[in-house]
C-alpha positions, 0 to 999 in steps of 0.5 A, a space after each residue: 214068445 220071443 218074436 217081435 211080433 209077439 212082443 208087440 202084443 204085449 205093453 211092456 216086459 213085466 206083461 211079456 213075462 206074465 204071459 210066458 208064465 200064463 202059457 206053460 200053466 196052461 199047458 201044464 193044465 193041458 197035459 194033466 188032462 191029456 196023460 189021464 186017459 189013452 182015448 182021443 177023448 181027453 175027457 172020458 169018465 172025466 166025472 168019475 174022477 171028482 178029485 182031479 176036478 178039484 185039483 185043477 180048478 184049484 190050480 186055475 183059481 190059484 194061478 188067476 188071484 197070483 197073476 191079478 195080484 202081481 200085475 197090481 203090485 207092478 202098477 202101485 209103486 211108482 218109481 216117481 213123477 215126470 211133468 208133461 210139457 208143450 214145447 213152446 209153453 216150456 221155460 228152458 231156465 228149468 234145465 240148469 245148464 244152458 246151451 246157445 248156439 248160432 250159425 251167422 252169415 253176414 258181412 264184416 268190414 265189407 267181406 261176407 262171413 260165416 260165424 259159428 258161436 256157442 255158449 255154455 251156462 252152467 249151474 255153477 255159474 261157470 261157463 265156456 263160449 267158442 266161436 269159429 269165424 271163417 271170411 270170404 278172402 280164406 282168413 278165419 279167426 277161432 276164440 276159445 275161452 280161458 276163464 268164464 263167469 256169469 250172472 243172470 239178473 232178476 230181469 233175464 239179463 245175461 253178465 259175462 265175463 271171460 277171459 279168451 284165446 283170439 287164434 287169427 289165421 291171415 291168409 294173405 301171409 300165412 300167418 296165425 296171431 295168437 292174442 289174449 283178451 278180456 271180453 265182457 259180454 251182456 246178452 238179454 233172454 226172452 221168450 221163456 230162455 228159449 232165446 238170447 240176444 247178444 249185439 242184436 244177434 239171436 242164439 237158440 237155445 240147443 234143447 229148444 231146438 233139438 226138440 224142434 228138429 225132431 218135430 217134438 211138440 210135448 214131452 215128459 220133463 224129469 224134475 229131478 234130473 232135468 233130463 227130457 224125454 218123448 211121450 213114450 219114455 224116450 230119453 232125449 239125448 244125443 241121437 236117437 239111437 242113445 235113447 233110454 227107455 223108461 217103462 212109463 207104468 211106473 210113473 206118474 204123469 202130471 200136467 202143472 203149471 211151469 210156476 208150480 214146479 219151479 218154485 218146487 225146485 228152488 224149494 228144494 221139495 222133492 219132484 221127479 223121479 225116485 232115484 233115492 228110495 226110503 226102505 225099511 230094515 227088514 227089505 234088506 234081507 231081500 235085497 241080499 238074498 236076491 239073484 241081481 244087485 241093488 244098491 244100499 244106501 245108509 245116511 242119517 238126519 244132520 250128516 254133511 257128508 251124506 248131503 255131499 254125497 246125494 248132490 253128487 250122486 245125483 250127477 250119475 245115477 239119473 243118467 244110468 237109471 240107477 236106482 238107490 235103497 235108502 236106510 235113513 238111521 236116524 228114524 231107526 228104532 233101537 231093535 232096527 239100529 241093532 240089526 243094521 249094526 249087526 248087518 254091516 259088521 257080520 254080513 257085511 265084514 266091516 270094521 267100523 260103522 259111519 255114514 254115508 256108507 254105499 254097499 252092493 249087495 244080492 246074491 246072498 253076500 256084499 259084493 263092494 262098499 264105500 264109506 264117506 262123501 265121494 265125488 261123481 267121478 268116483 261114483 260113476 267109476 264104482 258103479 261101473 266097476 260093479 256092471 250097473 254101468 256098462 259104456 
């Protein structure tokens, strides 16, 4: 059952594992008829035997509605949304931070040049730019910025301002002269930030590119995280052989317009993936008496703290697929408060009870916890601590 020509029968490992169920079943049900007689004919005097025949159909009916309704239940929680997308039609503004890039040959002052540039946009409004200029007569310059900001105006006008290192290499004297200048830069996006034009010079955008080096022409766009993926569930970062895999019969996938989804963004309405799921208090039992860890997540309505907290989480978990129960107290009724009070100060062994509080529970037990807003660095560290991120 274990052979890559048996798994590739199978859509996904929840089927793969429905069918190592389905076979020691059967065989099971096959024995049962092979030690009730020493004949060859496994099915001698089989109807003098009126309660055997019970027994086994009762366990082939039981073991058909248990396997129907498992695999209904795997398809009726969907983990969340992923928008499918063509390539070209996509609007890379979408995907928060912004990578330009350009590979230039061309002349300067009469000598042929090779420029290598690269812009980095980020959320923030920060942003970093290098370039490496190599000339024909073996002198070459590198810029490298201190400080960088920008803006993008209502008409996809770039504004940027930055402070850089000048490192010029004069091959002629073996010299290198280090200077520090002010640059401001204004660029122009067309073509849905699929591009930006700098002095007449066009940079691509690197994820515009990635997708057409790797002849993707449609992919799947998490709107929560902003991370792409390839129609099979493919992660679409670094190379290929950093791929994660989604199980897409856990999500739905919708085909909107690129308006849609954007103004559902800047409205802060909730798209993409679950990574943060509301529970009720009586999963938390399950969770904690389970053979794997989850995560338990505790918040409540008005509470800064837990706001900070879910923006920085969601700086981690998307990356490393992990998933966060949610118990939101607030909509608690007072028997539910009470339990998760009893919870956090008897299973857990707390001493005080606020919020956020982030606990690893399974196992009959909780294995960590943290208490208050933390920053990614914190989390991604805590996570791994705890082996949901093995790097």
């Amino acid at each position: 059952m274990k052979l890559p020509f048996i798994k590739n029968i199978f859509d996904n490992n929840d089927t793969l594992m429905t069918g190592f169920f389905a076979l020691f079943i059967f065989i099971s049900i096959f024995n049962a008829f092979n030690i009730r007689t020493h004949r060859l004919n496994i099915f001698a005097d089989l109807f003098k035997n009126k309660c055997f025949i019970g027994i086994i159909i009762f366990i082939i009916v039981g073991f058909s509605m248990k396997n129907d309704n498992e695999i209904k239940g795997a398809s009726e929680e969907k983990l969340g949304t992923l928008y499918k997308f063509n390539t070209e039609e996509f609007n890379y503004k979408l995907l928060g931070t912004l990578f330009y890039n350009i590979k230039y040959t061309g002349k300067y002052k009469g000598i042929k040049i090779e420029t290598n540039a690269m812009f980095q946009l980020n959320t923030d409004l920060s942003c970093t730019y290098t370039a490496n200029i190599k000339y024909e007569n073996g002198n070459s310059n590198s810029v490298l910025q201190n400080e960088c900001s920008y803006v993008i105006t209502d008409e996809n006008d770039l504004l940027l301002n930055a402070k850089v290192r000048n490192n010029f290499y004069d091959a002629k004297v073996d010299k290198l002269t280090t200077t520090n200048e002010d640059m401001n830069i204004n660029g122009k996006f067309s073509d849905d930030y699929k591009t930006l034009t700098i002095e007449k010079l066009k940079y691509t955008n690197t994820d515009y590119s990635m997708l057409l080096d790797r002849n993707i022409n449609e992919f799947l766009f998490d709107a929560t995280a902003k991370h792409l993926y390839d129609i099979d569930g493919n992660e679409l970062l670094g190379s290929e052989d950093d791929y994660i895999k989604l199980d897409l019969t856990y999500f739905d996938i919708k085909t909107d317009s690129i308006s849609n989804v954007y103004e559902g963004m800047l409205s802060n309405k909730f798209f993409g993936i679950k990574y943060i799921k509301d529970i009720k208090v009586n999963k938390i039992n399950k969770l904690l008496n389970d053979n794997k860890y989850s995560v338990l997540y505790i918040s409540q309505d008005e509470c800064t703290f837990c706001d900070d907290l879910e923006e920085e989480l969601l700086k981690v978990i998307p990356y490393y697929q992990i998933y966060i129960n949610r118990i939101n107290f607030s909509t608690l009724s007072s028997d539910d408060a009470n339990t998760v009070k009893s919870f956090i100060f008897d299973t857990a062994g707390l001493i005080d009870f606020s919020t956020p509080t982030i606990l690893i529970i399974g196992n009959k037990g909780v294995k960590d916890h943290f208490v208050g807003s933390q920053k990614n660095n914190y989390i991604r560290n805590f996570f791994r601590k705890n082996g949901f991120i093995n790097d």
